[in-house]
Wavefront OBJ file of the C-alpha trace (Angstrom):
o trace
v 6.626 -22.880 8.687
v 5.091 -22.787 12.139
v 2.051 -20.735 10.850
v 1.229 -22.852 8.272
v -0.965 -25.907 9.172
v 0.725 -29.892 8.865
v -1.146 -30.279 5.718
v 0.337 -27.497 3.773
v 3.655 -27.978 5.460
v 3.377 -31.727 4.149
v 2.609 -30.204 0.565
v 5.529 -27.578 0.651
v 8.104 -30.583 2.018
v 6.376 -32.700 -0.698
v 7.179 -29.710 -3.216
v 10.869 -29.511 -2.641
v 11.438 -33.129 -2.939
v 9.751 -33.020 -5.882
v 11.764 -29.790 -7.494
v 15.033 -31.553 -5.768
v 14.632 -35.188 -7.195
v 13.053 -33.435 -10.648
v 10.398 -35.375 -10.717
v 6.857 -36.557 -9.669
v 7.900 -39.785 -10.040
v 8.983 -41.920 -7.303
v 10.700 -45.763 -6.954
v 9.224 -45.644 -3.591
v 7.007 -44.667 -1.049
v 6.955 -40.788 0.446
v 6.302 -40.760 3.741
v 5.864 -37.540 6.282
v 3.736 -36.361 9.292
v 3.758 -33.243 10.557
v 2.149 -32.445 13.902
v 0.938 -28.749 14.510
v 2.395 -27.870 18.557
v 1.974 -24.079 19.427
v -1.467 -23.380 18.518
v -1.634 -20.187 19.852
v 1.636 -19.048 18.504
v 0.327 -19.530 14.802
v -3.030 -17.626 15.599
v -1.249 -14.447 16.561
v 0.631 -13.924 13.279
v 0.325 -13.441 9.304
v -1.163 -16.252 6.913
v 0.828 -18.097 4.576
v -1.797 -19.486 3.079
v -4.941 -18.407 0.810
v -7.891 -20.217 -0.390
v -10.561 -18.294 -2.884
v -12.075 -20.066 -5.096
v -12.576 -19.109 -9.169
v -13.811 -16.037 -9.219
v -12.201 -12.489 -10.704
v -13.550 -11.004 -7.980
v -11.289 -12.682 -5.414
v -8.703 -11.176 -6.950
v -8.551 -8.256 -4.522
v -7.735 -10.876 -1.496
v -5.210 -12.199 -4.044
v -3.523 -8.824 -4.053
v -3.841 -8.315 -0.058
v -2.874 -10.987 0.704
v 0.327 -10.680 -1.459
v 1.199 -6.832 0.291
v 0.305 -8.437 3.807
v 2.621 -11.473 3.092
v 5.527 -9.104 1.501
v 4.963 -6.531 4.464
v 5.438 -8.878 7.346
v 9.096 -9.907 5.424
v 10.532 -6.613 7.796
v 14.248 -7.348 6.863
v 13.500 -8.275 3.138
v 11.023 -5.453 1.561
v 12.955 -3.620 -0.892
v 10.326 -1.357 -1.999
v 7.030 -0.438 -3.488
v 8.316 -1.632 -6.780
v 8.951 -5.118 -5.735
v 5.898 -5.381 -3.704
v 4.111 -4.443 -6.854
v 6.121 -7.077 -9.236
v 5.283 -9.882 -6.584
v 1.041 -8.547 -6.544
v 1.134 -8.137 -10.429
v 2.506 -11.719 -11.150
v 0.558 -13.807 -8.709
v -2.854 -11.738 -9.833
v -1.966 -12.667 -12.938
v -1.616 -15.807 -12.754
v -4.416 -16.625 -10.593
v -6.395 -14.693 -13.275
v -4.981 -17.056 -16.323
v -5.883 -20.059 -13.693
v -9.408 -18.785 -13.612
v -9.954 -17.625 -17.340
v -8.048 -20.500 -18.803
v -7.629 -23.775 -16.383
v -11.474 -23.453 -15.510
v -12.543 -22.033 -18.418
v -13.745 -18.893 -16.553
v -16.228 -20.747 -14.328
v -16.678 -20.108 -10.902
v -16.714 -22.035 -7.999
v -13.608 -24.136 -8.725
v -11.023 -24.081 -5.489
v -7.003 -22.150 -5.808
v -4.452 -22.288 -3.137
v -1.966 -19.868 -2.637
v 0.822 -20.800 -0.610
v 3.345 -18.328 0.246
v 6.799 -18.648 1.360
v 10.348 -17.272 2.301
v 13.272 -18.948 1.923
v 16.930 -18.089 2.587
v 17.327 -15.538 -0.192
v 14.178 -16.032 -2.155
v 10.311 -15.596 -2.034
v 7.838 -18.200 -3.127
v 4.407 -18.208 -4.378
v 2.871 -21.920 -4.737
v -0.713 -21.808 -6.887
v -2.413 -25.258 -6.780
v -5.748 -25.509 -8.616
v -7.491 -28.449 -10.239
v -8.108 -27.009 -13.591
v -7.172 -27.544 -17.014
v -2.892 -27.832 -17.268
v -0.706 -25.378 -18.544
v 2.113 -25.263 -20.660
v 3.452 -22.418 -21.468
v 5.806 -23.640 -24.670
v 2.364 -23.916 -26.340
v 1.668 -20.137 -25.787
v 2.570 -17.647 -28.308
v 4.481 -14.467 -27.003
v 2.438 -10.900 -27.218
v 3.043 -9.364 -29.844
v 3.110 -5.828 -29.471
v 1.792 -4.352 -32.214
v -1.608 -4.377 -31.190
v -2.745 -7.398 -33.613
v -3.546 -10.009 -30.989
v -4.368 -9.348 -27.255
v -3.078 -12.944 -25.966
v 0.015 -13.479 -23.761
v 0.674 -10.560 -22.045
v -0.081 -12.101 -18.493
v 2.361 -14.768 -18.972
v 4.970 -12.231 -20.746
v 4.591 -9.773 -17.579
v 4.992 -12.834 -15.287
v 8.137 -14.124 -16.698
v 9.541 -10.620 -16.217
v 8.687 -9.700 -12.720
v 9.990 -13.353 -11.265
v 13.190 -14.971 -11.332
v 11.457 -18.501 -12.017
v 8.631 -19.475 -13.115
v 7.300 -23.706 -13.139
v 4.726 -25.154 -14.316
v 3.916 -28.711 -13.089
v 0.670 -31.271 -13.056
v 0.682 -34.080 -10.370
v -0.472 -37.719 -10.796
v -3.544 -36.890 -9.517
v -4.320 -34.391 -11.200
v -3.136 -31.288 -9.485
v -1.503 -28.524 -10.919
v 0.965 -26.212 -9.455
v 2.417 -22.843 -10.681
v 5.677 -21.615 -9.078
v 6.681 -18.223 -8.733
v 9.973 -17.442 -7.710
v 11.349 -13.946 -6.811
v 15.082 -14.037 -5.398
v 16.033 -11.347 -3.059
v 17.615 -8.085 -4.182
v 20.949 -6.949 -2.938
v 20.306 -3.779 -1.487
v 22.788 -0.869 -1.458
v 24.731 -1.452 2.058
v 25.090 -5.129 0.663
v 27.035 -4.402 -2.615
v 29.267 -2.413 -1.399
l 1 2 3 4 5 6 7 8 9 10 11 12 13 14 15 16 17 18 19 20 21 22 23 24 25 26 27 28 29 30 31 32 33 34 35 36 37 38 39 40 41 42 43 44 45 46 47 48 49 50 51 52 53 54 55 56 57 58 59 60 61 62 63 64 65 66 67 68 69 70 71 72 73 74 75 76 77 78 79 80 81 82 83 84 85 86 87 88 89 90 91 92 93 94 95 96 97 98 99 100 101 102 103 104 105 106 107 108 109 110 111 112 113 114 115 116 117 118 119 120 121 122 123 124 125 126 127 128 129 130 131 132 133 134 135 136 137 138 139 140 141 142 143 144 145 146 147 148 149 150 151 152 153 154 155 156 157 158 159 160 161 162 163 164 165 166 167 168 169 170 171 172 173 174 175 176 177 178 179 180 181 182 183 184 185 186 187 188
């Protein structure tokens, strides 16, 4: 997390207390500060974080930024077809953010927050728009009679977990979650 500036490490702490305790919802204060040190340590290497703003035509920093991010993980890429399950699902997304949570209106600010844990990959979208949830969507059907539900069907597949949360104030997050692979020198 030492690229990543206090606020957004205060919002990913924030974010695993919050998927920890299972819930928004606290029976007392939440306290943290985070101080950035090594200034010029975090200028010299990749960004964790993204901020576009509503627009399908951000969506080509969406998917650099998701190669850069995957590319710098030098002892975790597994391949060209993981790189392009992790660029399909967050594109995705941020496209259903902008077509559905605004409405398709431009302008409106998304955060992408990117991550590596032991073991696992995350992508973090925050965006003020209109909540999602995703019991309330049909499944595609394949047949050709409706077009809906295909980005959230091809999302689901490509990542191990997938949340969707609003905060009290009025913030919602979507959390993509891709565990690692075992390659073949680790199975056997």
């Amino acid at each position: 997390n030492s690229t990543v500036p206090p606020e957004t490490l205060i919002e990913r702490i924030r974010t695993a207390v919050i998927d920890h305790a299972g819930s928004a919802d606290f029976s007392d204060d939440l306290t943290c500060i985070a101080v950035r040190v090594d200034e010029a340590r975090a200028a010299t290497t990749r960004p964790t974080l993204l901020e576009i703003t509503s627009d399908l035509g951000e969506l080509e920093k969406v998917r650099a930024f998701v190669r850069s991010f995957y590319g710098a993980q030098e002892d975790w890429a597994q391949g060209e077809e993981e790189e392009f399950e992790l660029e399909l699902s967050v594109n995705e997304a941020v496209a259903n953010i902008i077509k559905h949570a605004y409405g398709g209106e431009p302008g409106h600010p998304i955060s992408i927050d990117a991550q590596r844990s032991e073991g696992r990959i995350v992508f973090s979208l925050f965006h003020k728009g209109k909540a999602f949830d995703p019991a309330t969507a049909p499944p595609p059907l394949f047949d050709g009679s409706r077009d809906s539900g295909y980005g959230l069907f091809i999302i689901n597949q490509n990542m191990n977990q997938v949340t969707y949360t609003q905060e009290q104030k009025g913030r919602c997050l979507i959390r993509l979650v891709k565990d690692r692979r075992k390659n073949r020198k680790e199975r056997d």
